[in-house]
ZAMARGU-4260 file (C-alpha; in steps of 0.2 Angstrom, whole numbers, plus 5000, padded with zeros to 4 digits):
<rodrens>
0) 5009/5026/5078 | 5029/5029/5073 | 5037/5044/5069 | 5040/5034/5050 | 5021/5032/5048
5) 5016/5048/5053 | 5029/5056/5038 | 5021/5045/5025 | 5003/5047/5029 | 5000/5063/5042
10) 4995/5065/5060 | 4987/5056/5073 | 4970/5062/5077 | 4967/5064/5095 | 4951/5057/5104
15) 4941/5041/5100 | 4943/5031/5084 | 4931/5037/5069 | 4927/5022/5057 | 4935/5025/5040
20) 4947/5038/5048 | 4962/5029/5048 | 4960/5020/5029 | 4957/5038/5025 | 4974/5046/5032
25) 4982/5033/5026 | 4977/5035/5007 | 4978/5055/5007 | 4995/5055/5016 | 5003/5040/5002
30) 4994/5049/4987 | 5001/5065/4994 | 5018/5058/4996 | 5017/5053/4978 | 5011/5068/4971
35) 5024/5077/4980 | 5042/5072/4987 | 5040/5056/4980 | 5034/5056/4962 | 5042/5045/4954
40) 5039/5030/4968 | 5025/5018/4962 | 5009/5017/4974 | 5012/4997/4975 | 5029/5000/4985
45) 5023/5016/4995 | 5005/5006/5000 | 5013/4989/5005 | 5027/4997/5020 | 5013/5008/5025
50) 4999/4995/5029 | 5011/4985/5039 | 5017/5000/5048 | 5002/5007/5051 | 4992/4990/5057
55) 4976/4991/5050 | 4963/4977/5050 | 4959/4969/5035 | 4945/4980/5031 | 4953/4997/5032
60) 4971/4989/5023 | 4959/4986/5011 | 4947/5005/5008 | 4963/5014/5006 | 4971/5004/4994
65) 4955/5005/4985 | 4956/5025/4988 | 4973/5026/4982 | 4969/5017/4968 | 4955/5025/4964
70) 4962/5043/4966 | 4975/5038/4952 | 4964/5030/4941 | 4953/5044/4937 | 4967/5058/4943
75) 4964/5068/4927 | 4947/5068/4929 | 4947/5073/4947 | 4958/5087/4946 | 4949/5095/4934
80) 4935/5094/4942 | 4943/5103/4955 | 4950/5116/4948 | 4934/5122/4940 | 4925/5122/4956
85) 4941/5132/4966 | 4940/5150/4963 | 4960/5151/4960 | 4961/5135/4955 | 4970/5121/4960
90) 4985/5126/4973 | 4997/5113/4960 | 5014/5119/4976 | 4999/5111/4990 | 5002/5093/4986
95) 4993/5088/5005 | 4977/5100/4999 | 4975/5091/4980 | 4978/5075/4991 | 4966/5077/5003
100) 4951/5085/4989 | 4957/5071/4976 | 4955/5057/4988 | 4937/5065/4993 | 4931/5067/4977
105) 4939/5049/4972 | 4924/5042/4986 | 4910/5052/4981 | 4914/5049/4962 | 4918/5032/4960
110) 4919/5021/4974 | 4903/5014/4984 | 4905/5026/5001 | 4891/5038/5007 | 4893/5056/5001
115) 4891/5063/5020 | 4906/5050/5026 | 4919/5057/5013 | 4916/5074/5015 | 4915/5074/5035
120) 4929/5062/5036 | 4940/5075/5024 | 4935/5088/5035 | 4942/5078/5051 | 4959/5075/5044
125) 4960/5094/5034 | 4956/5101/5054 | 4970/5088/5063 | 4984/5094/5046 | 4995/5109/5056
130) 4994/5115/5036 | 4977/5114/5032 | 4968/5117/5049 | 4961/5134/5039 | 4954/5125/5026
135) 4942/5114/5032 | 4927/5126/5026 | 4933/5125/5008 | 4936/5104/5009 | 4919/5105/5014
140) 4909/5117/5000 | 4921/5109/4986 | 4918/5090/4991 | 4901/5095/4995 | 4899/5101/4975
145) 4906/5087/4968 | 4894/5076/4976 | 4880/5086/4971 | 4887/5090/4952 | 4892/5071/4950
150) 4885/5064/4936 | 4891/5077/4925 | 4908/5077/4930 | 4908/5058/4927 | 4898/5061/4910
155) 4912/5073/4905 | 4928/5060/4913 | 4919/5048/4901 | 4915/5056/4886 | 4936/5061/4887
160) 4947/5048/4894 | 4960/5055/4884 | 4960/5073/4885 | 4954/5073/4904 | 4963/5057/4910
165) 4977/5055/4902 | 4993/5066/4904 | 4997/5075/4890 | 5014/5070/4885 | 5005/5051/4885
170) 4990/5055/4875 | 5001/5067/4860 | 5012/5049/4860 | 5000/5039/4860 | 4990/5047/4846
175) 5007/5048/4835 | 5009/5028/4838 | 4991/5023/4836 | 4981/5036/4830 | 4967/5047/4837
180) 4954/5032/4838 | 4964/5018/4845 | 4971/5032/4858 | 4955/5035/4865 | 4951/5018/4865
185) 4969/5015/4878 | 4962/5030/4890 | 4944/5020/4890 | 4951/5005/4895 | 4961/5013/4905
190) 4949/5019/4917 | 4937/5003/4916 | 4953/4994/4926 | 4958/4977/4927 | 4951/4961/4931
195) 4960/4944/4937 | 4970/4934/4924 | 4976/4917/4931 | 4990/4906/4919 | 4986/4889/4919
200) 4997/4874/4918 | 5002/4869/4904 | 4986/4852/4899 | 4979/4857/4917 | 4960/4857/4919
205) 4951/4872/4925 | 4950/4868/4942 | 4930/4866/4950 | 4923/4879/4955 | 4934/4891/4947
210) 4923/4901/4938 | 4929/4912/4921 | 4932/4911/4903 | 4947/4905/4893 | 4955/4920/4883
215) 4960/4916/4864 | 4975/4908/4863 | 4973/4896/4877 | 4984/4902/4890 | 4974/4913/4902
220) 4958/4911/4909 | 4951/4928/4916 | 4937/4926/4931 | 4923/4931/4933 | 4923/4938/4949
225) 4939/4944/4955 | 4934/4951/4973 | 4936/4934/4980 | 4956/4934/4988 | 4967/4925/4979
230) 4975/4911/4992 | 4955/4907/4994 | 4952/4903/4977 | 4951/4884/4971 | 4966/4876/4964
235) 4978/4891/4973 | 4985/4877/4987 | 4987/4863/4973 | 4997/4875/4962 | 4986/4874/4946
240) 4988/4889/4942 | 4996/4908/4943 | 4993/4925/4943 | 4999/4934/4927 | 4990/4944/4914
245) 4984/4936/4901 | 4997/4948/4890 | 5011/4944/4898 | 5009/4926/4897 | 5014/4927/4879
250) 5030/4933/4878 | 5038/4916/4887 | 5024/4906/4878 | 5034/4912/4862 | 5050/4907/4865
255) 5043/4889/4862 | 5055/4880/4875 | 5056/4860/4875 | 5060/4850/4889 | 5077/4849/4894
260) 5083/4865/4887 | 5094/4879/4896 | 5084/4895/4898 | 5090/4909/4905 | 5074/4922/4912
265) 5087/4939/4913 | 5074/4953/4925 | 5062/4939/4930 | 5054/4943/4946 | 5037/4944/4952
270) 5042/4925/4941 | 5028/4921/4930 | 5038/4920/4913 | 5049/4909/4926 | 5035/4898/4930
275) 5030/4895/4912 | 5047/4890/4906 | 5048/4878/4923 | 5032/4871/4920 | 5037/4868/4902
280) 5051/4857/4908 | 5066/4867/4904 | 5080/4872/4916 | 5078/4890/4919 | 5090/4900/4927
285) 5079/4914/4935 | 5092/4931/4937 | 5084/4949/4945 | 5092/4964/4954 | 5079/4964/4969
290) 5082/4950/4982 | 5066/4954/4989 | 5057/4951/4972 | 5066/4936/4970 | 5060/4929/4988
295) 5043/4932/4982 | 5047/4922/4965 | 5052/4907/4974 | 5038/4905/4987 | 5026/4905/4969
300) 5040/4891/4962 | 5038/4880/4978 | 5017/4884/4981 | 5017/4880/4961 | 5031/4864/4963
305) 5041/4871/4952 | 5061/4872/4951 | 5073/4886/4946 | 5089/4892/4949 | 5087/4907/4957
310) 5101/4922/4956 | 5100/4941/4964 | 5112/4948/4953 | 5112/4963/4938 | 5110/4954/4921
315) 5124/4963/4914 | 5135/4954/4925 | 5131/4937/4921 | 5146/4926/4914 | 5145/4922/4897
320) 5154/4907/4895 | 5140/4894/4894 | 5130/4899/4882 | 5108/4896/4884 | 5097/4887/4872
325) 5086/4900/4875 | 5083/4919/4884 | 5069/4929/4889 | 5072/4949/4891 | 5058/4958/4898
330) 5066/4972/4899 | 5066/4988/4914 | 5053/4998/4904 | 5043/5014/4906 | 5029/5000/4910
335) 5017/5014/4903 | 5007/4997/4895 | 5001/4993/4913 | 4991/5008/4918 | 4973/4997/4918
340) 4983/4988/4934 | 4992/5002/4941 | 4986/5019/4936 | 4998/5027/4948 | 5011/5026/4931
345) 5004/5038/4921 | 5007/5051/4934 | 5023/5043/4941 | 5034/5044/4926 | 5041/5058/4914
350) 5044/5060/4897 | 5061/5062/4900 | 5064/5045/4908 | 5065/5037/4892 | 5084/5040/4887
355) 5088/5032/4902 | 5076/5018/4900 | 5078/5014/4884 | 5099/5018/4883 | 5097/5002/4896
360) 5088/4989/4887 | 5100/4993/4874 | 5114/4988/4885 | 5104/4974/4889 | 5098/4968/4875
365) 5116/4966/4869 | 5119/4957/4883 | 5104/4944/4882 | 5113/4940/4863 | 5129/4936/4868
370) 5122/4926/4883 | 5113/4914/4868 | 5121/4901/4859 | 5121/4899/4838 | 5105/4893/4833
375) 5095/4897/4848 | 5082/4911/4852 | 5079/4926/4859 | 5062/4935/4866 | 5064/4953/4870
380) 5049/4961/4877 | 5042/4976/4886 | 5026/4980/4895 | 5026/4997/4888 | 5016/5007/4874
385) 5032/5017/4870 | 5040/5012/4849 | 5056/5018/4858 | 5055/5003/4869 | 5047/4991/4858
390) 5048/4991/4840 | 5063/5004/4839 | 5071/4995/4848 | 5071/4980/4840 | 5076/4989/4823
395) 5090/4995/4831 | 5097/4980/4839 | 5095/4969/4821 | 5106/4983/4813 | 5121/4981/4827
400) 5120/4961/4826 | 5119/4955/4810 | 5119/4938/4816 | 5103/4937/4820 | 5086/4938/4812
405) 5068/4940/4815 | 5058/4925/4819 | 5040/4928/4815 | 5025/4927/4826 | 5011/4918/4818
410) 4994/4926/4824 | 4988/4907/4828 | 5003/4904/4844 | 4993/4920/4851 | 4974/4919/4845
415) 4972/4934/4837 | 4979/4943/4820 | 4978/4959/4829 | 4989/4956/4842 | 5005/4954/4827
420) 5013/4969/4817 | 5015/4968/4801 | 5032/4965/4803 | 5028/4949/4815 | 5031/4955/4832
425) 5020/4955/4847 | 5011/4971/4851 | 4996/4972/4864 | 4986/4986/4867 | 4975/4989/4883
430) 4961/4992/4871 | 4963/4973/4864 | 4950/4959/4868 | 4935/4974/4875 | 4920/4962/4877
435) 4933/4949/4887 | 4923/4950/4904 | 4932/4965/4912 | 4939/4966/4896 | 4957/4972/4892
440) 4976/4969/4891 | 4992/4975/4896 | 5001/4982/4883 | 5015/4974/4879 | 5028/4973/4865
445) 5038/4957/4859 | 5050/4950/4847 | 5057/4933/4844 | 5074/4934/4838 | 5086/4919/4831
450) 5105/4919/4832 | 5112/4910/4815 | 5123/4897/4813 | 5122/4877/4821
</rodrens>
């Protein structure tokens, strides 16, 4: 085991192997890495380099994504669990110690792992920690209560997604923007998680075998049983078909390209919006920061047998001389719309980020307008809950350019009247679509803007 491993996710443990141990070290080390020196990194980029350091089968790469997951999803919950049953609370300067007890109580709450397993197995790695070598007595008596008080810590986590789960500068927003009632609703769903939304091509069949339901509007089909790996599911190696939420397949669905037209996809990696545009017929020109995001964009185009062109550049640097038919903005955002996918935000980002954030899609936005010809459209969109990023946004940027105009969305192009604003815009809410299966969306802002003149 490197030196770089043992940083991220804590000692080796001498003598033989334990089974479970090293999924184990490896979740409490990434979740104490993000609840410490790097809050603010998103558990999908700590998880991924650290499974391929560390080497693990399948199987364990596997239980400690599921643990870190877990942990995040129900963090709220979890740590306030603890710190009622810790005599002086919860140590918040001891991000190794919350690490180690959250990931414990995460198993014995909410995942399918025998109580004696999570609590012994918490006990190995707290005695192996050079920081928590005296501690291994309390990991044991706290974990030990959890497993014995669990059904009323999970009857309480339950009854209060919001005020239990859900940081407080979140919730206080969220019931400004929506109300108390839909609020609540975002903090259930939240906790229920995701399930699997595959985008379809555009005419395609379902392929057989594929077994789910279409979602209204037509676009997305969510399955039925999303455990099964995604390369082994049918139509993966015939390209019928991508993995996108069924909310973010709207926003490149709106701009309503036809065949033939120049569409410029500003920010477009992981490349679904890309795909829809391609598979629509239209020459996209696919631009993102991240040549390692754009690497995974294209091997989706070729598995899909779809074409782009392909740039790794800032979209602020783009030249503006040629202007596009059509451009798609979704934007660098909070992303505070995808918790159901990846909890780990709501405990990654601050308040304070959204200046930045939203001083950017500004700049941005400006950008995307001058990049579209007379006559043609823009979509700006966000996966974010935040009005600064979505609909203040919007107001914003129709008062600096004059020359453009609101183009209604109809509630028929996206299968449902709830999912448009009164003002026309796109506005999806995790709490959307509940009975869909594993029901649920993304929360995700749009608008669809035209530039006057011929």
């Amino acid at each position: 085991m490197d030196e770089q491993h043992n940083e991220v996710a804590g000692p080796a443990i001498a003598g033989p192997a334990v089974a479970g141990l090293p999924a184990r070290r490896l979740a409490w080390g990434i979740v104490a890495d993000l609840l410490g020196k790097n809050r603010g990194t998103t558990l999908e980029d700590a998880m991924e380099p650290a499974v391929h350091r560390a080497a693990l089968p399948p199987q364990d790469a596997g239980l400690a994504r599921a643990i870190a997951t877990t942990t995040f999803r129900h963090l709220g919950v979890i740590l306030h669990a603890l710190d009622q049953r810790l005599a002086k609370g919860l140590p918040q300067d001891q991000p190794g110690l919350v690490a180690l007890l959250a990931t414990g109580a995460a198993q014995i709450l909410y995942l399918n792992v025998q109580d004696h397993a999570a609590v012994d197995l918490a006990v190995r790695l707290a005695k192996a920690e050079p920081g928590l070598q005296h501690l291994p007595g309390l990991a044991n008596a706290v974990l030990r209560r959890i497993a014995r008080e669990r059904d009323a810590i999970r009857q309480e986590g339950d009854a209060e997604p919001l005020r239990l789960n859900t940081p407080g500068w979140l919730a206080r927003r969220w019931v400004a923007a929506y109300g108390e009632e839909t609020a609540r609703a975002i903090a259930a769903a939240h906790a229920g998680g995701a399930g699997l939304d595959l985008t379809l091509r555009p005419g395609a069949p379902i392929p057989e075998g594929l077994e789910g339901r279409r979602l209204p509007g037509g676009l997305s089909l969510r399955l039925d049983d999303a455990r099964t790996p995604v390369p082994d599911l049918p139509g993966f190696q015939d390209g019928a078909w991508w993995v996108q939420d069924a909310a973010a397949a709207l926003p490149a669905h709106l701009l309503g390209v036809r065949p033939g037209e120049r569409v410029a996809d500003l920010c477009a990696a992981p490349g679904g919006k890309t795909a829809q545009l391609a598979a629509a017929g239209a020459a996209v020109l696919a631009v993102d920061r991240s040549a390692p995001r754009l690497r995974r964009l294209e091997a989706n185009l070729a598995r899909l047998g779809l074409s782009a062109e392909v740039r790794a550049v800032d979209a602020l640097a783009l030249p503006e001389d040629q202007p596009f038919d059509a451009v798609l903005l979704d934007a660098p955002c909070s992303a505070t719309g995808t918790v159901r996918r990846h909890p780990d935000v709501a405990w990654s980002k601050r308040e304070s980020d959204l200046p930045r954030l939203t001083a950017l899609q500004a700049r941005l936005l400006d950008k995307a307008a001058r990049l579209v010809r007379p006559g043609g459209r823009l979509v700006y969109c966000t996966c974010s809950l935040e009005p600064e990023e979505g609909e203040a946004q919007t107001a914003a940027f129709l008062t600096r350019h004059p020359d453009f105009a609101r183009l209604p969305i109809a509630p028929a192009e996206v299968g449902d009247p709830a999912l448009v604003t009164a003002a026309g815009d796109l506005r999806t809410l995790p709490s959307h679509w509940p009975d869909e299966g594993r029901g649920g969306l993304d929360g995700f802002y749009a608008a669809r803007l035209e530039r006057r003149g011929a």
